[in-house]
C-alpha positions as CSV (number, residue, x, y, z in Angstrom):
1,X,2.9,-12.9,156.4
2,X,-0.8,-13.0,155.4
3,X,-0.4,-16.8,153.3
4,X,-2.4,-18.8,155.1
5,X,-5.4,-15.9,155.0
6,X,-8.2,-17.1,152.9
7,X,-8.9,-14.7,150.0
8,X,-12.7,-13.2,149.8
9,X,-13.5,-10.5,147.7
10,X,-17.0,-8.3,148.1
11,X,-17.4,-9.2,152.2
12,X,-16.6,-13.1,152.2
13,X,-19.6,-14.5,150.0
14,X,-18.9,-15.9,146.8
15,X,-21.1,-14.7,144.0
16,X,-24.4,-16.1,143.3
17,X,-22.8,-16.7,139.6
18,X,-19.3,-17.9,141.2
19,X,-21.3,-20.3,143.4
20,X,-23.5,-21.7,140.3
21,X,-20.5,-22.4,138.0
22,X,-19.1,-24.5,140.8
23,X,-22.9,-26.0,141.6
24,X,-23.1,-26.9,137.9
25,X,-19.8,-28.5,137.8
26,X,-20.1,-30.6,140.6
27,X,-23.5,-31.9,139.2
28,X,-21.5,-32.6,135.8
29,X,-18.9,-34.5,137.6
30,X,-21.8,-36.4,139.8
31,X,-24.4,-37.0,137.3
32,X,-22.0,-39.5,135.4
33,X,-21.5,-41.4,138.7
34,X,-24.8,-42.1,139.7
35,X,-25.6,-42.9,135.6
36,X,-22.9,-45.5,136.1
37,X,-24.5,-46.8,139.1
38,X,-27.6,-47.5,137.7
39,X,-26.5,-49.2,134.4
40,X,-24.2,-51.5,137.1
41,X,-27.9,-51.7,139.1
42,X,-29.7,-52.8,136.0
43,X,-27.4,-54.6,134.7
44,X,-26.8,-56.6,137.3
45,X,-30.4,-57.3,137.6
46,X,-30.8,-58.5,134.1
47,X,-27.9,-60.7,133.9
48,X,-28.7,-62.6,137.4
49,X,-32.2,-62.5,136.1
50,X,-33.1,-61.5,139.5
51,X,-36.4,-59.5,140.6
52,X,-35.7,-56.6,143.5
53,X,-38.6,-55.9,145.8
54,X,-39.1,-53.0,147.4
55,X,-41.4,-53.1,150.3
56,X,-44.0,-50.2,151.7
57,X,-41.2,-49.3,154.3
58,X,-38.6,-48.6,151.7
59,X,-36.4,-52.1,152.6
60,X,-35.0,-54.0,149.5
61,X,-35.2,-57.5,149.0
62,X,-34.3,-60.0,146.2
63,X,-36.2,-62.6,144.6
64,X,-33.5,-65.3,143.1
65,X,-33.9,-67.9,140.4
66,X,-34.3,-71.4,141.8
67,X,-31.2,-73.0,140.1
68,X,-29.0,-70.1,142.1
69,X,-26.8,-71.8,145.1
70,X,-27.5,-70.0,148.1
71,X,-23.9,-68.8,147.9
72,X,-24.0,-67.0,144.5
73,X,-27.9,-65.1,146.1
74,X,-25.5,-64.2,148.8
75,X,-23.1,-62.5,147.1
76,X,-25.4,-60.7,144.6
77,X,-27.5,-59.4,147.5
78,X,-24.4,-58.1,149.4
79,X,-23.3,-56.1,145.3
80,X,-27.1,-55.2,145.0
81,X,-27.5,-53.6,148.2
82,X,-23.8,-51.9,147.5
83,X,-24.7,-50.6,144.5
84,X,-28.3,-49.7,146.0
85,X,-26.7,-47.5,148.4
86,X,-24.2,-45.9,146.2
87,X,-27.2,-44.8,144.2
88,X,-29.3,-43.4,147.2
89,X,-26.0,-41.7,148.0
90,X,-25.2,-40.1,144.9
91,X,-28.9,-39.2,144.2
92,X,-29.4,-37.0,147.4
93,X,-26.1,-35.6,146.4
94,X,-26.9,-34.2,143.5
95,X,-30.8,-33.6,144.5
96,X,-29.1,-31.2,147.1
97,X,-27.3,-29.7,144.4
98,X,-30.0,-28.8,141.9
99,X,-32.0,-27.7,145.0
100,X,-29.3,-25.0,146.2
101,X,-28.7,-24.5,142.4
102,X,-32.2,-23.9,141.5
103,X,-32.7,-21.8,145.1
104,X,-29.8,-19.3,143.7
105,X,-31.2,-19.4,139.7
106,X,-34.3,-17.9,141.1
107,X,-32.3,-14.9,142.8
108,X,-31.0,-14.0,139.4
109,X,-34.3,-14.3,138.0
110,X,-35.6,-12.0,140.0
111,X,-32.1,-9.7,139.2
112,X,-32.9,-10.9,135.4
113,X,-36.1,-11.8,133.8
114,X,-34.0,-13.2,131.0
115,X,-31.5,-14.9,132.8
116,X,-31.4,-18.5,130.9
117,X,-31.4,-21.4,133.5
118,X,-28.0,-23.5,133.7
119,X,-29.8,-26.2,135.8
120,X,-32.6,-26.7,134.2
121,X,-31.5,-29.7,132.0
122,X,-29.6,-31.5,134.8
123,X,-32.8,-31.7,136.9
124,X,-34.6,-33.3,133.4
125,X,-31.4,-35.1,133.6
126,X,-31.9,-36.6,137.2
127,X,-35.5,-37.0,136.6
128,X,-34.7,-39.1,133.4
129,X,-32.2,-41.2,135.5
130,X,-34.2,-41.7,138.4
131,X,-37.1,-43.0,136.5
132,X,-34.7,-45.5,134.9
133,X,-34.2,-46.7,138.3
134,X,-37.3,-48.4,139.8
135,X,-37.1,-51.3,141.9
């Protein structure tokens, strides 16, 4: 009779802990994702030995090799700008994540002065991977 009632327990709002564990975990199954995405970026770059541009606006372009048929710069633009996105994508995923993570870390903070951050090393994490990916 009461199945298809969601379950809550203390008013309807997870705990701040509850809510962190699953913050955390998401970031540890999207921080692998956007690693991957950025080796296939780099990568990619290096063995095309191609130079990507990025202009004041923020647009990407690609500066090909010579010897490259028009065809083949085609193609590699189309995967670069793929790949590009996937990593803009993934990035503000996870920047949103640390953000709400870091936003409830704070709360227990102030609950408990020695309350050891979980997040901490994934935003060193996503620092460290973002500066691997300049273009």
């Amino acid at each position: 009779m009461f199945n298809n009632l969601p379950f809550s327990s203390g008013g309807g709002r997870k705990s701040t802990t509850v809510e962190l564990t699953e913050i955390t975990m998401k970031i540890n199954e999207l921080l692998p994702q956007f690693t991957d995405f950025i080796d296939q970026f780099n990568s990619l770059v290096l063995s095309t030995n191609i130079n990507v541009i990025t202009d004041t606006n923020g647009n990407m372009a690609i500066d090909v090799p010579s010897s490259m048929s028009e065809n083949e710069a085609h193609k590699i633009s189309k995967r670069i700008g793929i790949i590009d996105r996937l990593i803009t994508t993934r990035g503000q995923e996870v920047n949103n994540l640390l953000q709400k993570g870091l936003e409830i870390e704070s709360k227990l903070k102030e609950q408990n002065p020695n309350y050891t951050s979980q997040i901490l090393d994934k935003v060193n994490e996503f620092k460290r991977l973002n500066a691997s990916y300049r273009h």
